[in-house]
VMD Tcl script that builds the backbone (N, CA, C; Angstrom):
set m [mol new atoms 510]
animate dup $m
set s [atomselect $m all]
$s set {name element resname resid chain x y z} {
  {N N UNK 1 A 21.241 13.449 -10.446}
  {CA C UNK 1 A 20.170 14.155 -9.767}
  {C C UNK 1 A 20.313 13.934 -8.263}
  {N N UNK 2 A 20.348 14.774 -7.642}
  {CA C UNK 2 A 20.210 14.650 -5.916}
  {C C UNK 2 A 19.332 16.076 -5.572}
  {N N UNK 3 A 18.576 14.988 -4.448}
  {CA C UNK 3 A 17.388 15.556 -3.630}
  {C C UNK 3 A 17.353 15.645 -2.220}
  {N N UNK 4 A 17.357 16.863 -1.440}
  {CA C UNK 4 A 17.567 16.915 -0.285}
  {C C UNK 4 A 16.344 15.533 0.301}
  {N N UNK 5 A 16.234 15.276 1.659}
  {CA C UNK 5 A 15.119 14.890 2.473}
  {C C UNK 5 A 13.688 15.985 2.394}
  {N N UNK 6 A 14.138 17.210 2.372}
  {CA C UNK 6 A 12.791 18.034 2.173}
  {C C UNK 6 A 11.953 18.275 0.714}
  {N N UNK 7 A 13.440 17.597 -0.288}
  {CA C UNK 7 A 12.878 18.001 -1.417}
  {C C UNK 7 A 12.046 16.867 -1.729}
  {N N UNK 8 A 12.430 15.533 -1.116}
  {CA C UNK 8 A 11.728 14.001 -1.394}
  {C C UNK 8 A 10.277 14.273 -0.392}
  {N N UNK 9 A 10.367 15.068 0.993}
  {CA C UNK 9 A 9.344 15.084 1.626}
  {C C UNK 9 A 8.333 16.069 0.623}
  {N N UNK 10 A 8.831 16.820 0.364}
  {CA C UNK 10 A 7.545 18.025 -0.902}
  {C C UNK 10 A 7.033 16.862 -1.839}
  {N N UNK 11 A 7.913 16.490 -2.623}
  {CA C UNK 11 A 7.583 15.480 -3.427}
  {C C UNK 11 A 6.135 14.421 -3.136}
  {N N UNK 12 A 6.622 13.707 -1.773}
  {CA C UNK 12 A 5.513 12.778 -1.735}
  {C C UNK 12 A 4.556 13.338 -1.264}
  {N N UNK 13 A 4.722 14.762 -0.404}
  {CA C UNK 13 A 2.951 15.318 -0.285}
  {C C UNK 13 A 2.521 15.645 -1.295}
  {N N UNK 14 A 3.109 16.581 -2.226}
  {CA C UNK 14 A 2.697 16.314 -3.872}
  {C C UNK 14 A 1.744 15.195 -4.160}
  {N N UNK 15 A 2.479 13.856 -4.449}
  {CA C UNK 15 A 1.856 13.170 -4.570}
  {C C UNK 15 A 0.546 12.160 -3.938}
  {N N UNK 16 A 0.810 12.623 -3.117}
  {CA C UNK 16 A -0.519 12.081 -2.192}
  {C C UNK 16 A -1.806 13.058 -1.993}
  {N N UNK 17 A -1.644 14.354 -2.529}
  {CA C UNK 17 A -2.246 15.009 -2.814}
  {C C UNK 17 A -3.546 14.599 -4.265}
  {N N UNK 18 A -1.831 14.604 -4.780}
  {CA C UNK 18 A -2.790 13.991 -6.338}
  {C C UNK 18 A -3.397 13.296 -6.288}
  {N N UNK 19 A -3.225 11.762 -5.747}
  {CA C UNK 19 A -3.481 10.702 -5.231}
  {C C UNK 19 A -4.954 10.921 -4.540}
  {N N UNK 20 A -5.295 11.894 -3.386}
  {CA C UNK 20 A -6.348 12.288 -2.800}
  {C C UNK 20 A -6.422 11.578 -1.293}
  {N N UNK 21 A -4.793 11.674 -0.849}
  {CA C UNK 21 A -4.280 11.362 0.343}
  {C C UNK 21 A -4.883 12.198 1.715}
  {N N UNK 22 A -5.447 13.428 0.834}
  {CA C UNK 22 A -6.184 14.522 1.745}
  {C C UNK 22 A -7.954 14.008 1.658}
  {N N UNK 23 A -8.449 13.323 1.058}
  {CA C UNK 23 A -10.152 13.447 0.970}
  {C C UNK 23 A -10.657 12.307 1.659}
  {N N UNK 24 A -11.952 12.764 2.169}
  {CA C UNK 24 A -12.803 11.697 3.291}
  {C C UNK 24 A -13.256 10.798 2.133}
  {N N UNK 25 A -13.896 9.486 2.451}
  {CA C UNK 25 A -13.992 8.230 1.416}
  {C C UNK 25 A -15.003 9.103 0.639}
  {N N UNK 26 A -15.799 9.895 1.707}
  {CA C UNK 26 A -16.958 10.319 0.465}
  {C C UNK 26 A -16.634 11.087 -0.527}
  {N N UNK 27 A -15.820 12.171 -0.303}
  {CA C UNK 27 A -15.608 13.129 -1.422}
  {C C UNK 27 A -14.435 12.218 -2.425}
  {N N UNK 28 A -14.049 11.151 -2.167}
  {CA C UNK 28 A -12.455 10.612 -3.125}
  {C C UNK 28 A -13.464 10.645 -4.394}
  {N N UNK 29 A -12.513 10.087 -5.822}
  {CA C UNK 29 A -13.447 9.984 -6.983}
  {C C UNK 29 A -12.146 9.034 -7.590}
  {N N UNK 30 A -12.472 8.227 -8.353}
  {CA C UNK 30 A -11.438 7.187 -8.920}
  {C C UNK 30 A -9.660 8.181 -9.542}
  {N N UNK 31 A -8.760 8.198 -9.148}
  {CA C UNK 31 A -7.937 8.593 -9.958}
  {C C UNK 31 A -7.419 8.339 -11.433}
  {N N UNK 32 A -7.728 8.868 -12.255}
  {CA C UNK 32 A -7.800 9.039 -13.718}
  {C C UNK 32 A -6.175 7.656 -14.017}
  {N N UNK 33 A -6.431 7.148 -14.532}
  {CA C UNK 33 A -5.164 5.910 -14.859}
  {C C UNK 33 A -4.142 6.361 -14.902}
  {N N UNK 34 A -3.976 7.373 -16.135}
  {CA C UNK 34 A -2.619 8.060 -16.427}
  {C C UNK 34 A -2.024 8.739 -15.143}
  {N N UNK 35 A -2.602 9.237 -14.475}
  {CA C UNK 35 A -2.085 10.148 -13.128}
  {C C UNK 35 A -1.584 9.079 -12.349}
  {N N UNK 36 A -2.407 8.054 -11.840}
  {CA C UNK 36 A -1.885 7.118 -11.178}
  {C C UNK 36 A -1.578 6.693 -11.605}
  {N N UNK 37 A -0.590 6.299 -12.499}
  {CA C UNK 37 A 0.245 5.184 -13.191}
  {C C UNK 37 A 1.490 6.250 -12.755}
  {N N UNK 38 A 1.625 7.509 -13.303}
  {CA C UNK 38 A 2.422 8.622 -12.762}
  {C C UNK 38 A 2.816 8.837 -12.013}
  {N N UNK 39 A 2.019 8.930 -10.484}
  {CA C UNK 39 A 2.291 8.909 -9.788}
  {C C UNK 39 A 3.140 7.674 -9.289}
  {N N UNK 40 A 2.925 6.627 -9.100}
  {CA C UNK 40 A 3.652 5.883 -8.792}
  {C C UNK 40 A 4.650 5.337 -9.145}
  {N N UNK 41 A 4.864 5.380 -10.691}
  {CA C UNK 41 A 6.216 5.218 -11.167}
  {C C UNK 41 A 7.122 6.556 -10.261}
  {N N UNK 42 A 6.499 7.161 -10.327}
  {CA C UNK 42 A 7.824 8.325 -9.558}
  {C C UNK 42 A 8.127 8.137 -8.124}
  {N N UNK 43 A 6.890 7.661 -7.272}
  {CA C UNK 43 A 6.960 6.902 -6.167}
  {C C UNK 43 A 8.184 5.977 -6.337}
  {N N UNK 44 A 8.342 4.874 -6.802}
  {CA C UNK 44 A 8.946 3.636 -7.752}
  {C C UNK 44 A 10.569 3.917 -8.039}
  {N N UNK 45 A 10.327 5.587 -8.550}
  {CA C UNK 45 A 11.943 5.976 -8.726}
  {C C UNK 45 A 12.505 6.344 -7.730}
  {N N UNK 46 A 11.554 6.875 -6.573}
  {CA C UNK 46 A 12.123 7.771 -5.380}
  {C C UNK 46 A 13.056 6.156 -4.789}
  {N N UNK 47 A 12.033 5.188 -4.722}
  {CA C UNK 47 A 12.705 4.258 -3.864}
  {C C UNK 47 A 13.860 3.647 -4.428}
  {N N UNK 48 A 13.957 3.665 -5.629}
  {CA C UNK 48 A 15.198 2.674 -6.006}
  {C C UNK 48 A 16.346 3.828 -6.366}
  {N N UNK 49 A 16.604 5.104 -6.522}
  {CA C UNK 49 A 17.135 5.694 -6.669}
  {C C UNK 49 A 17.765 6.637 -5.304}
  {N N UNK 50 A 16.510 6.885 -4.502}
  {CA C UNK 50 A 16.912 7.865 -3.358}
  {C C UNK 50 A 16.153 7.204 -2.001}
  {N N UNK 51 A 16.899 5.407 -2.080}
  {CA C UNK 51 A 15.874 4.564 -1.061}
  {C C UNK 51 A 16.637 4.598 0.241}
  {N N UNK 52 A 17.757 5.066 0.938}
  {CA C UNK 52 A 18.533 5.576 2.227}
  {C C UNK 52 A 18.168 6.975 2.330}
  {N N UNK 53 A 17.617 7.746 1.475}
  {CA C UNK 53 A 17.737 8.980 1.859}
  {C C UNK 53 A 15.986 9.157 2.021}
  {N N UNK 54 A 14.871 8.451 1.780}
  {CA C UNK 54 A 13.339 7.985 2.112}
  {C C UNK 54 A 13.160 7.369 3.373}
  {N N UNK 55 A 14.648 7.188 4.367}
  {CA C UNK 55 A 14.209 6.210 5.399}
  {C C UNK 55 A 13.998 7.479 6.805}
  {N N UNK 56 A 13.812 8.438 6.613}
  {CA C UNK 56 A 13.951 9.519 7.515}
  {C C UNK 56 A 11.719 9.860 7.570}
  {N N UNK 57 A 11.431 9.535 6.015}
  {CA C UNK 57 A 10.193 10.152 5.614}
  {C C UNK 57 A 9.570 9.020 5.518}
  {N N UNK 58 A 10.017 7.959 6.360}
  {CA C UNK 58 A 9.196 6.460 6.259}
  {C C UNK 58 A 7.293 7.011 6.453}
  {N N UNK 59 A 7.496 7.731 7.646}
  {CA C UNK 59 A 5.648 7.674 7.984}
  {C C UNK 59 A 5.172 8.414 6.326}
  {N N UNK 60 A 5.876 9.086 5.696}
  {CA C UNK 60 A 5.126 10.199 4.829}
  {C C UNK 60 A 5.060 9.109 3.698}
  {N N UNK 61 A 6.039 8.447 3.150}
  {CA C UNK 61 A 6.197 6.946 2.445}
  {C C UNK 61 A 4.951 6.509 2.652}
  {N N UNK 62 A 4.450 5.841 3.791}
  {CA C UNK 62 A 3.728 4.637 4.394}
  {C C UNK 62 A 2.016 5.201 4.190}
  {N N UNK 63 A 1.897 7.191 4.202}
  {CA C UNK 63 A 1.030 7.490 4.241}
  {C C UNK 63 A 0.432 7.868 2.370}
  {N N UNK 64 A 1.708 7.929 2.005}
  {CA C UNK 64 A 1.138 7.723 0.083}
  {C C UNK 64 A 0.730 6.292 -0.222}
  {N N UNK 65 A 1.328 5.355 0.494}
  {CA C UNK 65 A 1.314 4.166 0.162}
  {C C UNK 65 A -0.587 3.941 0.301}
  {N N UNK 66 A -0.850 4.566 1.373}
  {CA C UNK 66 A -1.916 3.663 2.020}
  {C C UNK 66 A -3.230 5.006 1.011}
  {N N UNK 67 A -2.411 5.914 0.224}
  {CA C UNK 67 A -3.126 6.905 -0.370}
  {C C UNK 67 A -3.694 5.903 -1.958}
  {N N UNK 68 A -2.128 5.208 -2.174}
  {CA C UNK 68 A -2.407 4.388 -3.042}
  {C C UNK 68 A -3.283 3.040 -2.785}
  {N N UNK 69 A -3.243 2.542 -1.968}
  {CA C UNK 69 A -3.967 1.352 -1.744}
  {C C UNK 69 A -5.081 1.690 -1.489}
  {N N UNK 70 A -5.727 2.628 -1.063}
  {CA C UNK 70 A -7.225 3.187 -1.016}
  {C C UNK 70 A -7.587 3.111 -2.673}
  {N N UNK 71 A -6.874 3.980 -3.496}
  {CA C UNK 71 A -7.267 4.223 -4.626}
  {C C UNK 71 A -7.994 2.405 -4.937}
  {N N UNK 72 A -7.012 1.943 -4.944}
  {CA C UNK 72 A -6.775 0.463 -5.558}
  {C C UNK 72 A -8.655 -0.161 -4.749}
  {N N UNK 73 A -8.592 0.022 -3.272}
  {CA C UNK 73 A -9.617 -0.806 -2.761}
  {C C UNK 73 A -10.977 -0.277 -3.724}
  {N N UNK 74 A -11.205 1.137 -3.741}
  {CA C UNK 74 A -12.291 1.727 -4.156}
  {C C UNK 74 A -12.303 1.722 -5.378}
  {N N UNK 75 A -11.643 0.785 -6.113}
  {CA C UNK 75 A -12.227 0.341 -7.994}
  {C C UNK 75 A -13.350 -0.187 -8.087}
  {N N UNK 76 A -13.756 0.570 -9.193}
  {CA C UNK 76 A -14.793 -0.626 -10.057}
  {C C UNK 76 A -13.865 -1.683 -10.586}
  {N N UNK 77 A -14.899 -2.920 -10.750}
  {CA C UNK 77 A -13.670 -3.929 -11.415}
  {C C UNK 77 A -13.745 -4.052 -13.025}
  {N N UNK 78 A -13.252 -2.782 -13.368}
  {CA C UNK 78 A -13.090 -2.830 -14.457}
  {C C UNK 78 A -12.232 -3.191 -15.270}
  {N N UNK 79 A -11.511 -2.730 -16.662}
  {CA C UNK 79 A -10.631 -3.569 -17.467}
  {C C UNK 79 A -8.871 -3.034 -16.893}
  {N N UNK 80 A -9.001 -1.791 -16.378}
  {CA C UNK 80 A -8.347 -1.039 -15.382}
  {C C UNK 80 A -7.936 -1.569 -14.296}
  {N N UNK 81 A -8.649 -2.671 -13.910}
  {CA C UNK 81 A -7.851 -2.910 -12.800}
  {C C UNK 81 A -6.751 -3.063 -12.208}
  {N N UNK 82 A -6.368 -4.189 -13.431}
  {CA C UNK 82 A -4.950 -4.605 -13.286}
  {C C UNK 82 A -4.346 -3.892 -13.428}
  {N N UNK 83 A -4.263 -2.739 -14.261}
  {CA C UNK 83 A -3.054 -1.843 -14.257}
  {C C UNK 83 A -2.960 -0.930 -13.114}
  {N N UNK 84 A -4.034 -0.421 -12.405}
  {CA C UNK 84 A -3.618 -0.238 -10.641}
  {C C UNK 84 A -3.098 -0.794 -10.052}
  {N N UNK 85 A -3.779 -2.065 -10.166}
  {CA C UNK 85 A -3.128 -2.907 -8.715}
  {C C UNK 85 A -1.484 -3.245 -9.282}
  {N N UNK 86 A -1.208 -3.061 -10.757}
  {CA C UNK 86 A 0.099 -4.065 -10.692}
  {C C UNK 86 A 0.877 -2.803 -10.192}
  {N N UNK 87 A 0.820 -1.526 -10.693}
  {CA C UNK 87 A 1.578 -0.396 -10.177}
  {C C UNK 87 A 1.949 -0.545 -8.524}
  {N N UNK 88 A 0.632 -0.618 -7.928}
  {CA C UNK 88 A 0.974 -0.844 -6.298}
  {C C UNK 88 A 1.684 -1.755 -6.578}
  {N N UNK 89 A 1.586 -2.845 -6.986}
  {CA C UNK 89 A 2.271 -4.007 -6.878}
  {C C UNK 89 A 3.635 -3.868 -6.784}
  {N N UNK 90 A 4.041 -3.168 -8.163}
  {CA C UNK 90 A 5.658 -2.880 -8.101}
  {C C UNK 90 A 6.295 -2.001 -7.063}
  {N N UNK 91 A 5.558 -1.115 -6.340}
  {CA C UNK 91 A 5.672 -0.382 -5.303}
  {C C UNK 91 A 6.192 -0.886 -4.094}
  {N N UNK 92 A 5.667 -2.458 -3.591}
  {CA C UNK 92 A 5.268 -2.750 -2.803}
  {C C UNK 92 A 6.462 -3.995 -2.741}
  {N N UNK 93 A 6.700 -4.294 -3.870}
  {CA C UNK 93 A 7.731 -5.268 -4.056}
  {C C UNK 93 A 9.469 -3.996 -4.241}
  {N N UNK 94 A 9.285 -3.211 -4.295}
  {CA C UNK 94 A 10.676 -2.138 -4.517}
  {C C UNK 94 A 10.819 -2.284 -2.740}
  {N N UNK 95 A 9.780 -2.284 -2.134}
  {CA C UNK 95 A 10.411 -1.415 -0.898}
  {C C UNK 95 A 10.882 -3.011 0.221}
  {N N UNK 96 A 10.509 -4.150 -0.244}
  {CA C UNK 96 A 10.767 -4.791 0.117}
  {C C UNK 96 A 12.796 -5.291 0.300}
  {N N UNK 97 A 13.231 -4.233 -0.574}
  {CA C UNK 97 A 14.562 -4.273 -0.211}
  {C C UNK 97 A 15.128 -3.455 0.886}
  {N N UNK 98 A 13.970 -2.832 1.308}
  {CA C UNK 98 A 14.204 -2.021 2.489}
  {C C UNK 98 A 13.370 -2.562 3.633}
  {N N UNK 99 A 13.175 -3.693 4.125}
  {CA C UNK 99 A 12.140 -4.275 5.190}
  {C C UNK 99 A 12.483 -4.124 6.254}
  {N N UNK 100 A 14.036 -3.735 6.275}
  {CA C UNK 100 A 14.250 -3.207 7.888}
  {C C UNK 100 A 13.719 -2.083 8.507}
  {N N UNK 101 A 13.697 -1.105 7.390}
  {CA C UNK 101 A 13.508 -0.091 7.613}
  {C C UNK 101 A 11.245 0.370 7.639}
  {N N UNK 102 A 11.396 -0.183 6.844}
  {CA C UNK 102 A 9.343 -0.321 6.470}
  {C C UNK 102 A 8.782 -1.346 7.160}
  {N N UNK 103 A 8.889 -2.633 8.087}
  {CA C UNK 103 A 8.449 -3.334 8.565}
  {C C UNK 103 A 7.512 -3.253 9.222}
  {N N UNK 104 A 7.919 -2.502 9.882}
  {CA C UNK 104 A 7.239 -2.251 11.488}
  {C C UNK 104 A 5.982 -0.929 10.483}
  {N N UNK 105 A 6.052 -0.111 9.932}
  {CA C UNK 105 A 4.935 0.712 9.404}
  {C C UNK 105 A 3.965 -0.144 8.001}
  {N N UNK 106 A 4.337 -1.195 7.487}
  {CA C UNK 106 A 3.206 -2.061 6.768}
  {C C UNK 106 A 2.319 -2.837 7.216}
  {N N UNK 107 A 2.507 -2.966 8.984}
  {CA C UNK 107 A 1.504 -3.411 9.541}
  {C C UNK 107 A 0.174 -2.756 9.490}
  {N N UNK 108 A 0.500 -1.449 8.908}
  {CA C UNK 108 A -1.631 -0.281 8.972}
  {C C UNK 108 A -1.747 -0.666 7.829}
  {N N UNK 109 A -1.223 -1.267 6.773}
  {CA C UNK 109 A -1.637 -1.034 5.487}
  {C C UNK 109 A -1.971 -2.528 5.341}
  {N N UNK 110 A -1.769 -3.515 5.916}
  {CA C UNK 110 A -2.014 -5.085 5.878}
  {C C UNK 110 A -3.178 -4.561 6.853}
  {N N UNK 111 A -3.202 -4.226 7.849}
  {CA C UNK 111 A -4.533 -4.052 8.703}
  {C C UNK 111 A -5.606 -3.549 8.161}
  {N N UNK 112 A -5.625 -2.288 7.301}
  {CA C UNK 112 A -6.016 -1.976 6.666}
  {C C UNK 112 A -7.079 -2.617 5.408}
  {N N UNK 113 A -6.275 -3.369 4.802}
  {CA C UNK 113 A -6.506 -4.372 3.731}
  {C C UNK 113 A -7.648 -5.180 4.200}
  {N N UNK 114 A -6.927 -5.407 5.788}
  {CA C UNK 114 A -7.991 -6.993 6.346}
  {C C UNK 114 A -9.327 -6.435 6.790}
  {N N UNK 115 A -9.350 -5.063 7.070}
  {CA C UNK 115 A -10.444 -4.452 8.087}
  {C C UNK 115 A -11.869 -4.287 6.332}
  {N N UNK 116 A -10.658 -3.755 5.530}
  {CA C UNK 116 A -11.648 -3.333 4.392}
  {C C UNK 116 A -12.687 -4.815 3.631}
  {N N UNK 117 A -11.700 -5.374 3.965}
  {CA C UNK 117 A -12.355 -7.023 3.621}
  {C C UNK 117 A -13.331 -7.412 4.739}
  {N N UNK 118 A -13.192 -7.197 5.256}
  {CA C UNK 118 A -14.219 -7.980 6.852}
  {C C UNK 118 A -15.279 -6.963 6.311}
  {N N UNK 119 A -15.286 -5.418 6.454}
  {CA C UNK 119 A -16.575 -4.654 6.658}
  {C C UNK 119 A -17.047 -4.058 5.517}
  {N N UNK 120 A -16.615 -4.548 4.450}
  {CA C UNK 120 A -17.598 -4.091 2.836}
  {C C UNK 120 A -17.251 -5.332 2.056}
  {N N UNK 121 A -18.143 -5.564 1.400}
  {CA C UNK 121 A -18.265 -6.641 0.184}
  {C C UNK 121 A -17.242 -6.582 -1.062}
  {N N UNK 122 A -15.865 -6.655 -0.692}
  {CA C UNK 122 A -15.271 -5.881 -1.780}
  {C C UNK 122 A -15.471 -7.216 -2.865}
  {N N UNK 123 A -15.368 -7.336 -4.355}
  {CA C UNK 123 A -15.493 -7.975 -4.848}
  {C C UNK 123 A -14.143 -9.074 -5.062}
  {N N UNK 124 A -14.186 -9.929 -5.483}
  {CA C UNK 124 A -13.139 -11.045 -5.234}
  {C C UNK 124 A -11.955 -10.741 -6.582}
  {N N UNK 125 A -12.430 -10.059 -7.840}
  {CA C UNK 125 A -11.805 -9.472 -8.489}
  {C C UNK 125 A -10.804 -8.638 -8.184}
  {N N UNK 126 A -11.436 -7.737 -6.952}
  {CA C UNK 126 A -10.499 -6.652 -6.515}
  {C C UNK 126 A -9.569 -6.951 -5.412}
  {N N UNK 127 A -10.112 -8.067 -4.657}
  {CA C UNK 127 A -9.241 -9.210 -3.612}
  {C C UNK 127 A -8.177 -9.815 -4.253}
  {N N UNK 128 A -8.607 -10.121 -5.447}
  {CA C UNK 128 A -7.441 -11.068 -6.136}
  {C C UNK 128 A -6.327 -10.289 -6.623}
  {N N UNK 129 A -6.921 -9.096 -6.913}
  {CA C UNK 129 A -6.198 -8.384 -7.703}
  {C C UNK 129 A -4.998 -7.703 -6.980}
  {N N UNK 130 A -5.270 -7.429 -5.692}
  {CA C UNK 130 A -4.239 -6.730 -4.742}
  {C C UNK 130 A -3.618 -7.894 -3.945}
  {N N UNK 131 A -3.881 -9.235 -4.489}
  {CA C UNK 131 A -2.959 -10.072 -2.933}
  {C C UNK 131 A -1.723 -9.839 -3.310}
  {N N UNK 132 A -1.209 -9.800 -4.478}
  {CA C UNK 132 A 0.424 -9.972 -4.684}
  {C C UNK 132 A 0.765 -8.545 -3.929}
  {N N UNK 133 A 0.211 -7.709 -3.741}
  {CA C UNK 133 A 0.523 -6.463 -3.042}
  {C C UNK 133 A 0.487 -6.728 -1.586}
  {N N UNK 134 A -0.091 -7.596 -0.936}
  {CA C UNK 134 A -0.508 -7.765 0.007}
  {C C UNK 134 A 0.723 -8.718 0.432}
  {N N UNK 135 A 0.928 -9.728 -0.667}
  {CA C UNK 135 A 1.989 -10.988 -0.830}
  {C C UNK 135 A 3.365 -10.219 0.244}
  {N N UNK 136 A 3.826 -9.308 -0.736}
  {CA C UNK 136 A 4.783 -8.157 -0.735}
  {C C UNK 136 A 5.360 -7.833 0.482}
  {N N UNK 137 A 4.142 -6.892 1.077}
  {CA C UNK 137 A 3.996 -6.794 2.677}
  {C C UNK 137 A 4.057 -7.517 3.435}
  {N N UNK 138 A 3.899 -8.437 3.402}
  {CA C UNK 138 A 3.658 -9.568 3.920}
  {C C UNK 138 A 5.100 -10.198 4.706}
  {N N UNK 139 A 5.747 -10.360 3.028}
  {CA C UNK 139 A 7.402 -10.845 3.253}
  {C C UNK 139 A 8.072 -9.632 3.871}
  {N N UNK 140 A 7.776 -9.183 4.196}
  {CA C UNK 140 A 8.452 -7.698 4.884}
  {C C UNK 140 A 8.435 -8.189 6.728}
  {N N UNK 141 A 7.804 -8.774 6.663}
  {CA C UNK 141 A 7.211 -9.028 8.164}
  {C C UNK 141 A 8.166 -10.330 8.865}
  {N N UNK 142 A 8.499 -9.835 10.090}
  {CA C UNK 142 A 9.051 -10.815 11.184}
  {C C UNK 142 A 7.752 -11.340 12.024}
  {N N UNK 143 A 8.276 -12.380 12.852}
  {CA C UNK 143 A 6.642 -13.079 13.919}
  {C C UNK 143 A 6.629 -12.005 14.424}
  {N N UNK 144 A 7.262 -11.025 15.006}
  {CA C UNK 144 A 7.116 -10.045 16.145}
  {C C UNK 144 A 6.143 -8.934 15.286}
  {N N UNK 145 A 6.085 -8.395 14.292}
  {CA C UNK 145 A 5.352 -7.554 13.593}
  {C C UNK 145 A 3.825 -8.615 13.176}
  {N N UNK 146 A 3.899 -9.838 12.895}
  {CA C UNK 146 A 3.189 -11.003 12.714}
  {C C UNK 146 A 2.239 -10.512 13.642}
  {N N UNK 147 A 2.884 -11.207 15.038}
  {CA C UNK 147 A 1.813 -10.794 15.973}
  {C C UNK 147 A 1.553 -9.761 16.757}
  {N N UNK 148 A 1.922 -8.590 16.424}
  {CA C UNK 148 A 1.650 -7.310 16.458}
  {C C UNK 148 A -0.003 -7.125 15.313}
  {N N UNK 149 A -0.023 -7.617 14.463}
  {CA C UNK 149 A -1.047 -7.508 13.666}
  {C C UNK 149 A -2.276 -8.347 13.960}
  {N N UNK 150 A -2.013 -9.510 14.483}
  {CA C UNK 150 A -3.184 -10.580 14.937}
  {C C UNK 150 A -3.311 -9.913 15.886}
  {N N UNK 151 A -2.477 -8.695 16.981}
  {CA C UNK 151 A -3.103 -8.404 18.365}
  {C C UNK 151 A -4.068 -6.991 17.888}
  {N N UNK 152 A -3.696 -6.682 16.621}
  {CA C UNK 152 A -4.625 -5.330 16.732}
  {C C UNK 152 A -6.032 -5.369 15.738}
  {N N UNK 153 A -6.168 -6.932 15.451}
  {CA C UNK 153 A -7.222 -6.822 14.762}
  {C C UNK 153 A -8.742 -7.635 15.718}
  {N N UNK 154 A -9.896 -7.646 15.523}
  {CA C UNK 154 A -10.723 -8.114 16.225}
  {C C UNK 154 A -11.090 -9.273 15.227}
  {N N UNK 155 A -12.117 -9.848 16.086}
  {CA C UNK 155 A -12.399 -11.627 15.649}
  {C C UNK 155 A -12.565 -11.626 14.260}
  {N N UNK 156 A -13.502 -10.970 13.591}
  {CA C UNK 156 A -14.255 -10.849 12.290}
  {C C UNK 156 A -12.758 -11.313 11.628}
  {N N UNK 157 A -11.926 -9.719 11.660}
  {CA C UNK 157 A -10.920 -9.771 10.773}
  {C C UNK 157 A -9.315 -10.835 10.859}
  {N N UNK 158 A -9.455 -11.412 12.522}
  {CA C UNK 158 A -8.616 -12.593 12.108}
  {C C UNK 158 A -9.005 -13.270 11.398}
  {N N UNK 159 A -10.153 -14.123 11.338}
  {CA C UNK 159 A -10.514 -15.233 10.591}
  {C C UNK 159 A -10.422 -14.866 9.024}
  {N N UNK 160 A -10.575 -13.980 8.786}
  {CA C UNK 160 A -10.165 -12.992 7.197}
  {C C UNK 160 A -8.741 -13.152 6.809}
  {N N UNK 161 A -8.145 -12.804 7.741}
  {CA C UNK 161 A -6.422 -12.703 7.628}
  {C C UNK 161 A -5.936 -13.876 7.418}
  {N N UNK 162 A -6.719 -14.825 8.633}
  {CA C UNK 162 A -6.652 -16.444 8.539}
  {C C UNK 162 A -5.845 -17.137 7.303}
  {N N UNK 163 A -7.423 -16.718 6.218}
  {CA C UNK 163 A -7.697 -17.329 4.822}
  {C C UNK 163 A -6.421 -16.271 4.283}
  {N N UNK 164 A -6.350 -15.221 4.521}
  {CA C UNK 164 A -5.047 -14.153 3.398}
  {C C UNK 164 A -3.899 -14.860 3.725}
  {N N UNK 165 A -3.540 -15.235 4.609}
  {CA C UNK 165 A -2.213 -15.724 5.457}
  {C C UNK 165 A -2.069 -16.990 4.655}
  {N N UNK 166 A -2.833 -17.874 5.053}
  {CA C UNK 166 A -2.832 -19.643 4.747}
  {C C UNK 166 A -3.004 -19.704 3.038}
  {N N UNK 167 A -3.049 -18.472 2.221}
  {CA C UNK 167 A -3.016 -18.588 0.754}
  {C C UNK 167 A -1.405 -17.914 0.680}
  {N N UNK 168 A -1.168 -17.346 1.635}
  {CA C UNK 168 A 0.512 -16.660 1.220}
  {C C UNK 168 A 1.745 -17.934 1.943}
  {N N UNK 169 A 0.845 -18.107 2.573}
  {CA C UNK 169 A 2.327 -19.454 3.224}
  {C C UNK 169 A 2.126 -20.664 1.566}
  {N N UNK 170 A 0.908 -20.689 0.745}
  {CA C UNK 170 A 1.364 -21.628 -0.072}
  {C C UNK 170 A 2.613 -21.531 -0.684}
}
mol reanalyze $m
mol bondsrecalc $m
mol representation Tube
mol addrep $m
């Protein structure tokens, strides 16, 4: 199978579509399991199969990603959970063979993570449930992207990151 760059770029607006990469927080609505499980396994194949020829469509990558990690923040913590978050999970750990290339763009989606934690009550279920995703990103990161991220967050959310950080250096 071979896929141009435009045919992988259709692809992931496709999917971020599905995903609901297009809707304001108010209108999103949980994505049905099976779809998102779908979706991201194919996410999952793009990278390990067509992962040099995804490094052109990094922002469009970075913007399903963060289509998926929304999904993930806005769960109920239901029996479902885990099988979201582990999907991101595997997502998140595939692209880590590409950190040269994704480094520098997992800094919005770790920012992201920390901002959603500082300014809503997310439950600790759903905290727990995404750190290995978070873990992921994480190892992707040089000090220079490091502190690129402590410079773009405000007080609340260092001291947040603080505690995320000092549980990932264990």
């Amino acid at each position: 199978l071979t896929m141009s760059q435009k045919d992988l770029s259709v692809v992931m607006c496709c999917l971020n579509s599905v995903i609901g990469g297009h809707l304001s927080r108010q209108e999103r609505r949980p994505v049905p399991l099976l779809i998102f499980v779908g979706c991201c396994k194919t996410l999952l194949l793009l990278v390990q199969r067509f992962g040099k020829q995804l490094y052109p469509c990094v922002p469009l990558m970075i913007s399903v990603l963060h289509s998926v990690m929304n999904s993930c923040l806005h769960l109920s913590a239901d029996e479902n959970l885990r099988s979201y978050t582990s999907e991101f999970t595997r997502l998140c750990e595939s692209l880590v063979a590409h950190r040269e290339v994704y480094r520098k763009h997992v800094v919005g989606l770790i920012l992201d993570f920390t901002n959603h934690l500082g300014r809503n009550n997310m439950p600790h279920i759903i905290k727990d449930a995404l750190l290995p995703s978070i873990y992921c990103l994480l190892d992707m990161l040089t000090i220079h992207e490091t502190k690129q991220l402590n410079a773009m967050m405000d007080v609340s959310c260092k001291s947040i990151f603080r505690s995320v950080y000092r549980s990932y250096k264990k």
